[in-house]
C-alpha positions, -999 to 999 in steps of 0.1 A, spaced: -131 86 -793 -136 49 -798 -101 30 -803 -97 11 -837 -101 -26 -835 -79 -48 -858 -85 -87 -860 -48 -89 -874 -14 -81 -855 -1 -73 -887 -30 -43 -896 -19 -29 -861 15 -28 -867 7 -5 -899 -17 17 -882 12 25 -855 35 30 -876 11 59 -898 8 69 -865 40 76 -851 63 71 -875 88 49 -883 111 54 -853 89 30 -825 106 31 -790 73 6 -772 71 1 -739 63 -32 -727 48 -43 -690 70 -71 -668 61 -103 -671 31 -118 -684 14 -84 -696 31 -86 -729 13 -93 -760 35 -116 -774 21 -122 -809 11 -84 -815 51 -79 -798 65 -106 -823 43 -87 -854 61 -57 -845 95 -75 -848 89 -90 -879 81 -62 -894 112 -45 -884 135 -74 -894 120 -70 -928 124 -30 -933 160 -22 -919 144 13 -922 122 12 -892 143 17 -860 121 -4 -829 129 3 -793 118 -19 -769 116 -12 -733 106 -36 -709 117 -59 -687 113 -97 -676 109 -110 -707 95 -148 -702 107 -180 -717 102 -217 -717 129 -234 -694 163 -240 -722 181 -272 -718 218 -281 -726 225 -314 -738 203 -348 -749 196 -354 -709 181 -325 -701 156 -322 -734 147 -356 -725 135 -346 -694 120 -308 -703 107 -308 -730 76 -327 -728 77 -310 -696 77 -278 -713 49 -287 -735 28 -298 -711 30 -270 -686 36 -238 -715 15 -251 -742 13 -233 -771 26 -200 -756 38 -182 -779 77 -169 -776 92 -139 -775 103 -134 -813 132 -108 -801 142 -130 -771 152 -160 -799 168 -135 -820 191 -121 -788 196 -158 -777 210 -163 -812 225 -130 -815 207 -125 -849 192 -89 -835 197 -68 -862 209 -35 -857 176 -17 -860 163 -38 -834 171 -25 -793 159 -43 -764 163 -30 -736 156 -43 -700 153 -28 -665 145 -66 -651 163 -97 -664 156 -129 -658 175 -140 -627 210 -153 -639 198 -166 -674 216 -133 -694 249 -131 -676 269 -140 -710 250 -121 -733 268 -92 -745 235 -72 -758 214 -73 -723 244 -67 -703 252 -38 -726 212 -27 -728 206 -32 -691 187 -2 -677 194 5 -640 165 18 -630 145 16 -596 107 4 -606 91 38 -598 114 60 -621 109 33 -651 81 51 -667 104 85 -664 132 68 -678 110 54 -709 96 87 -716 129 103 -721 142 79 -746 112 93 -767 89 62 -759 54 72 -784 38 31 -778 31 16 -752 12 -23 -753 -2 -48 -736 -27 -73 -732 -65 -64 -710 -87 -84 -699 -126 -79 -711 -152 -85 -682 -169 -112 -676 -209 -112 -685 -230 -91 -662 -200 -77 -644 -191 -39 -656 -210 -21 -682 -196 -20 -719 -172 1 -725 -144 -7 -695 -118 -27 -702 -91 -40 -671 -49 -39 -670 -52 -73 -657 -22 -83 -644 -3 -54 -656 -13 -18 -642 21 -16 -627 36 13 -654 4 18 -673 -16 35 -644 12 58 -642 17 68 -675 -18 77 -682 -17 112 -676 14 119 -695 0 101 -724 -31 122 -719 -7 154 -722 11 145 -752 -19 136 -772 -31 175 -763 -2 184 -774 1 168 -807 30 144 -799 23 114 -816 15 84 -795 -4 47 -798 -14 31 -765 -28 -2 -775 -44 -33 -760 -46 -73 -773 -77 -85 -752 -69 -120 -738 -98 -140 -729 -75 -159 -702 -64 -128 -683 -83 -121 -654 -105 -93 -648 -89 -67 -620 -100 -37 -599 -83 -9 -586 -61 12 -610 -65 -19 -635 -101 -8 -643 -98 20 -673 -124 27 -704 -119 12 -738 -114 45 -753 -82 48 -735 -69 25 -760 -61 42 -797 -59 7 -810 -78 -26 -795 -61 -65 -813 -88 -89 -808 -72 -116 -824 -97 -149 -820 -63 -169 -831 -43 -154 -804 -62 -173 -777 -27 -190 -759 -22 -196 -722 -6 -173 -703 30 -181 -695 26 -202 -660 58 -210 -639 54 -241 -617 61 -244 -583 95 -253 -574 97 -275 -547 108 -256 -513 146 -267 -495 149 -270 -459 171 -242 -459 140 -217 -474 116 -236 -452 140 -225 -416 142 -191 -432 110 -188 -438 104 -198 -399 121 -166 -389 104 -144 -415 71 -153 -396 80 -145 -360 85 -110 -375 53 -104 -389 30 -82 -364 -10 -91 -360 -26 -58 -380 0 -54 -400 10 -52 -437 33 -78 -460 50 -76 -490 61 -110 -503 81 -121 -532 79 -148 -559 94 -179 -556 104 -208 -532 111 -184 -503 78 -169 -509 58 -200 -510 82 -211 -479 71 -180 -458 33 -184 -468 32 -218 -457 50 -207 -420 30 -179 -415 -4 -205 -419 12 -232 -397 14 -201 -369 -19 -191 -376 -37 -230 -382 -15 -247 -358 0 -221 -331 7 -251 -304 28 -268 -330 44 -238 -345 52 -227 -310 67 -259 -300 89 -257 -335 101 -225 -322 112 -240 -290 125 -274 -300 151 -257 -327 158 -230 -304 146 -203 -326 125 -188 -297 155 -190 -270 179 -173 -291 156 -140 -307 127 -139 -280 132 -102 -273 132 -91 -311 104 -116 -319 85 -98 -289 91 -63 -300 90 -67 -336 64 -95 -346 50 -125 -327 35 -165 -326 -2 -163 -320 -24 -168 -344 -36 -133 -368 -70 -118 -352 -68 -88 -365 -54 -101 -401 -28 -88 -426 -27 -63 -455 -7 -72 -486 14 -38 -504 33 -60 -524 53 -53 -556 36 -83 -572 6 -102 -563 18 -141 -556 -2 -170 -555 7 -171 -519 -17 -140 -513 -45 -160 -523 -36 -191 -500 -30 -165 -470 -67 -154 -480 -83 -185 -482 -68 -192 -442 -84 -159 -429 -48 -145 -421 -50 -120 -451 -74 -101 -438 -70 -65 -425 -90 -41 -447 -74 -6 -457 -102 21 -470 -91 52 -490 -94 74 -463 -62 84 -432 -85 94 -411 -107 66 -407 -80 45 -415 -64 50 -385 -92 51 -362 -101 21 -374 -62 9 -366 -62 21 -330 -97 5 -319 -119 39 -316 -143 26 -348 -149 -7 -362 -163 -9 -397 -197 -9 -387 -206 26 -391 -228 43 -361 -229 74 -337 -198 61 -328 -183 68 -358 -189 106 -356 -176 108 -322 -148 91 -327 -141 118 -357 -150 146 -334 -128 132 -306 -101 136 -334 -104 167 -342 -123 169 -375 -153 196 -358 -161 210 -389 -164 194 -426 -150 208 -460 -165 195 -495 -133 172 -500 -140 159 -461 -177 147 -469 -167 134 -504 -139 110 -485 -160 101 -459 -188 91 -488 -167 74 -507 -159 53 -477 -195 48 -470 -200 67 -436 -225 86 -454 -256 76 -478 -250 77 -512 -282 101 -515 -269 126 -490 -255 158 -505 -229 184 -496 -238 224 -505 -222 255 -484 -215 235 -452 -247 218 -449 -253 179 -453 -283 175 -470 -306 147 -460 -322 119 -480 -358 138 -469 -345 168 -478 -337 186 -441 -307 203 -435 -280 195 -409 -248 212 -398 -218 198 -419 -203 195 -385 -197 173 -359 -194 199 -324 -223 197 -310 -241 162 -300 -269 171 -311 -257 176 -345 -238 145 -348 -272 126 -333 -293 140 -360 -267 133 -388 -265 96 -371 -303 92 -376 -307 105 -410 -275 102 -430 -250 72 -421 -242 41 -443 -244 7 -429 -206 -6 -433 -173 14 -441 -169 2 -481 -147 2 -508 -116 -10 -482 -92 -38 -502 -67 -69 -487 -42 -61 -512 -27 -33 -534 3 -50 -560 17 -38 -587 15 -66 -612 11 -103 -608 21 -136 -624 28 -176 -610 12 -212 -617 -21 -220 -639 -40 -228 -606 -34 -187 -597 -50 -175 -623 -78 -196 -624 -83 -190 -588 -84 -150 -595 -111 -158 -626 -133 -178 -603 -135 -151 -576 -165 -134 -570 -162 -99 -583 -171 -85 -548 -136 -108 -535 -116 -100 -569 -119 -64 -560 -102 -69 -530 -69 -75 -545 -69 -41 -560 -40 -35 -590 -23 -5 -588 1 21 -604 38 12 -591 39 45 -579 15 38 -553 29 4 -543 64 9 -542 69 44 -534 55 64 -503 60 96 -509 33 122 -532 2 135 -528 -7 101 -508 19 101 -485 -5 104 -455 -31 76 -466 -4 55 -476 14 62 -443 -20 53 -420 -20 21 -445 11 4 -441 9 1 -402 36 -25 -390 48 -30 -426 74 -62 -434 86 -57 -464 106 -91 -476 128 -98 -502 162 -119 -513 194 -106 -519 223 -128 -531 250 -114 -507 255 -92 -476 286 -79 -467 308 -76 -432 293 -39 -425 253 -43 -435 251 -37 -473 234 -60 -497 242 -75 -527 209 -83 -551 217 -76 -589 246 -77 -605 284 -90 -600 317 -75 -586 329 -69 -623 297 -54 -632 276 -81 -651 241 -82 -643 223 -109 -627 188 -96 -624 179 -61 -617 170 -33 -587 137 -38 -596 114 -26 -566 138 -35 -535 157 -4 -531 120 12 -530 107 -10 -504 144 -7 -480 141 28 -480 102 26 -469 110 5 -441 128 36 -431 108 61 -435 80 45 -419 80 47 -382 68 9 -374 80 -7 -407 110 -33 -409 131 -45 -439 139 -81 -442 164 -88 -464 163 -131 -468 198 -150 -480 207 -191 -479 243 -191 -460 260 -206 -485 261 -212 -522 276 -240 -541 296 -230 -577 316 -255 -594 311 -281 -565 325 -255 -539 308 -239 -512 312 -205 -502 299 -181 -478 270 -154 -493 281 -133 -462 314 -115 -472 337 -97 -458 336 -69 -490 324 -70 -521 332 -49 -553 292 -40 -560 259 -35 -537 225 -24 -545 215 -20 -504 239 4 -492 250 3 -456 234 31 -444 202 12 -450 205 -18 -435 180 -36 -409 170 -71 -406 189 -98 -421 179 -136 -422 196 -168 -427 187 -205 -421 209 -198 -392 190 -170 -377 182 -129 -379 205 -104 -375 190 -74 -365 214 -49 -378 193 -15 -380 215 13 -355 243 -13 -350 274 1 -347 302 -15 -371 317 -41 -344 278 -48 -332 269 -56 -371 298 -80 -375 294 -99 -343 255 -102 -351 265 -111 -387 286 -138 -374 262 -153 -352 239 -161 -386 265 -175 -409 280 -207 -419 305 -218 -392 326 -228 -421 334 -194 -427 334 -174 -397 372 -172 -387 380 -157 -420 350 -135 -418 362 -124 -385 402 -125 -394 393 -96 -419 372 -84 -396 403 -80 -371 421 -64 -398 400 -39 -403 395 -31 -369 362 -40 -364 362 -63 -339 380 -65 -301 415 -85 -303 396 -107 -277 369 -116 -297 355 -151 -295 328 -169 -318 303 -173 -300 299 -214 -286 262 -210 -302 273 -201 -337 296 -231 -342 268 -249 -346 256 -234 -377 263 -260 -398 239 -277 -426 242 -314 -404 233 -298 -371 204 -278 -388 190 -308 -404 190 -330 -372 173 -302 -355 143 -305 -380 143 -344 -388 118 -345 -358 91 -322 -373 99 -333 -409 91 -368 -401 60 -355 -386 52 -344 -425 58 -306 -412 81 -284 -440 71 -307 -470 95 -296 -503 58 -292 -520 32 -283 -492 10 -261 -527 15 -289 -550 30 -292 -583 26 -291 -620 59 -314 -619 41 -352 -619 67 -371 -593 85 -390 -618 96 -356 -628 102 -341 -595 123 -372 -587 143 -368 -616 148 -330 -614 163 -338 -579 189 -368 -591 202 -349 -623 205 -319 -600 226 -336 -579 247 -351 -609 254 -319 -623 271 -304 -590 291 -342 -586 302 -339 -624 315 -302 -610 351 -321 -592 371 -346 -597 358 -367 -563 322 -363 -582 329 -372 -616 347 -405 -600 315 -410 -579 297 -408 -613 313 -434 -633 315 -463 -601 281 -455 -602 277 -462 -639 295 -495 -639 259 -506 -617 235 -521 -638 206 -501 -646 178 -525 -645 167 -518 -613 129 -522 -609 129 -481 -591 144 -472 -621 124 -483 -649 95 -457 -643 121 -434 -645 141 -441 -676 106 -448 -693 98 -410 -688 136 -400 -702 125 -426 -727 156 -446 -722 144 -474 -711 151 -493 -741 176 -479 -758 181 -482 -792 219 -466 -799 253 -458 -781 246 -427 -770 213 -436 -756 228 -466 -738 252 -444 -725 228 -418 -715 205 -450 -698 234 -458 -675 243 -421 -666 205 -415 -656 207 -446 -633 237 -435 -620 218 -400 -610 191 -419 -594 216 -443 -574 234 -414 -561 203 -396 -553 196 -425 -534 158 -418 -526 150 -446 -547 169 -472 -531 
């Protein structure tokens, strides 16, 4: 049955609720997939009728950068206007920020934006713990009967009418298909709808569905806004050296999963300078020592030379960096929907030109003999001719003859070889993810593809991604050869467990998201590794402190699970260790600064040898001796802080940078001294002017913005790249 089309938010809003009543528990994809105005219709209408009781399940729910005080609008909002446009808001994220929600309203999130909800009392009390792949169980028992979210039409030519794509969101959707399917046979209520956005672009994979999935289709011709866009930030030294180490880990042939974010961008642009430049890269490794001190586990585990046989991507989330490591020819390692050829095509004995070879190579393995499912597979990967048939254990021929469905005899797999074979294995794919969002220049970049390259970034259910096992466990398995999976944590502690989402006292910072999924498929996969990525240090209130602890009142990575750890200071390979082995190697990757007290509770505990000595080596890790160590190859214009460009312009990135820095002085006394010498300066400094025209405080007209001339001076003059 056709879905109904609405031009009007507000009509679809009424059709649901005829539908399903007036108790609405919606389901809402991460990220960008939300239609916001259809979302904020929905909102208002509740607001209005305290008699409708709306549910919202969902999680990462997007919004412009905030700022706190007269500096900080000065500098983001235009910024913000530029960059988001006319995006439209989240109506129920204003109301939560406010703490109008009214009580019919619920909001619930699996995903929070990192560290932005920590003092609000209704997300930390909503928060849904939840790994990714049980979120669509979870939904379904709190009585979710809507799910919505934007699709993307195709573009002329491409599909016939009538198929619509997820876009960017297939993540939960995919998945819940079938059980939406179910309840509409049984009579339960439910309204799957979709807000076609002419931005969005058009995906393969389990993206691609028909438009009479939908029961209700908003094409709003005034909802055409730009999808929510995140700049890049620009990338540290300390993400950049991180980075370094991730990519002697990743293995030629193998398979990536990569995050969003600095780090990500930081471990994209490494893995190209291995690939691009591998007597350079090389000669990094050497010069910092990175080589001398982890040769054996770089040996065993990953590598330096350049990628011949390519990468996969099963990642979570498709980031930008995907398309970047496609554009250098290092993502390029095809996976096809079938083990068996999958892992031929893995150990050498085919290539994915498909010949004589090609049978014997399946006869050498064992396959003598072919079922209907067999010669449907092996179709559908194009070792045979679309116009070669299947019936009672014959294959028959596009002339009509019929040959043994077997591959025994020689004969028999000569004849088959003249008369039956495809040209090329097909349908293989670069990339399975989840769901995807990042800058404006990412999603024009997927819109521009061919649709022959778009499809090889295939979207998927989660349950594919992020989970191994199911009825695909052995074609995922023969996939994800030599898998890295890579992802941040805030904190690890003294005996291997990791610290990613919440607080000691139980506040949450972000969510569980997909990482527990991908830990525990490092371990159940015989070649895969888990990297788990954290800076050394942070710096709260103008104090530094160690993010390896000695214990820590929550974890999201339990010890049991733990395997590769990475620093700026190094990897700590920690998978088998024994307790005392996972300290020492701990040790060797933190910030000297805090290793005797890491090792004084190690003593305590009795974890360590009363002989025990640091390591001569790991004194050394300190921010100074790490920057000197790099100065060389950052002169050189290696490790640049923006190596994908920018949305920022460089007035903005310059200024980002100085008030930065003047928030962490203002954070102790020494600082806030530091601050006013500074302002007693004069501001009329040439350097500056640019500067305080952007803040538009270069002539200023009152007190306050005198005052707020001579503290944005003072930013730049302790920042001191001006001067």
């Amino acid at each position: 049955m056709n879905p109904v089309r609405f031009t009007q938010p507000d009509d679809c809003v009424e059709a649901t609720l005829s539908r399903v009543g007036r108790h609405i528990v919606m389901g809402l994809p991460v990220a960008i997939g939300k239609p916001n105005p259809l979302v904020n219709a929905f909102v208002r209408r509740a607001v209005g009728d305290p008699g409708i009781r709306l549910t919202i399940v969902t999680a990462l729910s997007l919004r412009v950068p905030r700022w706190h005080g007269d500096l900080e609008r000065r500098l983001l909002q235009p910024l913000t206007q530029r960059i988001f446009g006319n995006t439209p808001e989240l109506e129920y994220v204003r109301l939560i920020e406010q703490g109008r929600l009214p009580p019919n309203i619920e909001v619930i999130e699996f995903y929070l934006e990192p560290g932005a909800w920590l003092g609000n009392e209704h997300l930390q009390r909503h928060y849904l713990s939840s790994n990714y792949t049980h979120v669509a169980r979870d939904a379904l028992r709190r009585g979710m009967n809507v799910v919505a979210q934007i699709v993307a039409a195709p573009p002329a030519d491409e599909m016939p009418a009538g198929v619509l794509s997820l876009g960017s969101n297939p993540d939960l959707t995919a998945d819940l298909l079938p059980q939406i399917a179910s309840m509409r046979a049984s009579g339960q209520p439910f309204a799957l709808i979709g807000q076609v956005h002419r931005e969005l672009p058009f995906m393969y994979g389990d993206a691609l569905v028909a438009s009479d999935t939908f029961d209700f289709l908003v094409e709003d011709p005034a909802a055409d806004y730009p999808l929510f866009a995140p700049p890049n930030l620009p990338i540290g030294l300390t993400e950049h050296v991180i980075a370094l180490h991730v990519s002697t880990l990743l293995r030629d042939g193998g398979t990536l999963q990569l995050g969003i974010g600095e780090l990500g961008d930081a471990i994209v642009y490494a893995t190209q300078l291995r690939h691009r430049q591998p007597a350079v890269y090389r000669e990094v490794l050497e010069s910092t020592g990175i080589l001398e001190k982890h040769r054996r586990l770089i040996e065993t585990e990953g590598g330096t030379a350049p990628f011949e046989r390519g990468l996969y991507g099963c990642s979570e989330m498709l980031v930008d960096g995907f398309l970047d490591l496609y554009r250098s020819g290092i993502l390029r390692r095809r996976v096809y929907p079938s083990a068996r050829i999958q892992r031929l095509l893995d150990e050498g004995h085919i290539d994915e030109t498909v010949s004589r070879r090609t049978l014997d190579a399946l006869s050498a393995a064992g396959m003598n003999r072919m079922s209907y499912v067999d010669f449907n597979e092996l179709r559908e990967v194009g070792v045979f001719r679309d116009d070669v048939q299947y019936e009672r254990g014959m294959l028959i021929a596009p002339d009509g003859a019929l040959l043994p469905a077997g591959f025994d005899d020689p004969a028999h797999r000569e004849s088959i070889a003249r008369q039956c074979l495809g040209e090329r294995l097909r349908n293989g794919v670069l990339v399975d993810a989840g769901f995807f969002f990042g800058p404006k220049a990412f999603y024009a970049g997927l819109r521009e593809l061919p649709a022959e390259q778009r499809r090889l970034f295939a979207m998927r259910g989660i349950s594919f991604v992020n989970e191994l096992y199911g009825h695909e466990w052995e074609l995922k398995t023969a996939q994800r050869r030599h898998a890295r999976f890579v992802n941040t944590t805030m904190m690890v502690t003294g005996l291997g467990a990791a610290v990613s989402d919440a607080l000691e006292d139980g506040r949450v910072v972000s969510g569980v998201g997909g990482q527990y999924n991908f830990v525990a498929m490092a371990h159940a996969l015989a070649e895969a590794r888990s990297i788990l990525c954290l800076r050394s240090t942070r710096v709260s209130k103008g104090k530094v402190t160690s993010n390896i602890v000695w214990n820590y009142g929550h974890t999201t990575i339990p010890r049991h699970l733990r395997d590769i750890v990475v620093t700026e200071y190094g990897i700590a390979d920690l998978r088998g260790r024994t307790d005392e082995e996972i300290v020492q190697a701990l040790v060797a990757v933190m910030d000297a600064r805090f290793q005797d007290d890491f090792v004084a509770a190690a003593h305590r505990a009795k974890k360590l040898p009363a002989d025990y000595r640091i390591p001569a080596q790991a004194r050394d890790n300190r921010p100074d001796i790490l920057a000197a160590r790099f100065a060389r190859w950052r002169d050189a214009g290696l490790f640049a802080s923006l190596p994908y460009g920018s949305d920022f312009t460089g007035e903005e990135r310059v200024l980002m940078k100085a008030l930065k820095g003047l928030a962490a002085q203002a954070a102790t006394w020494a600082g806030r001294l530091r601050i006013a010498t500074a302002m007693l300066a004069s501001p009329d400094v040439p350097e500056f002017r640019p500067l305080l025209e952007r803040m538009a405080l270069a002539a200023p007209s009152s007190f306050r913005e005198r005052i707020g001339r001579r503290l944005v001076a003072a930013a730049l003059r302790l920042d001191g790249s001006l001067l």
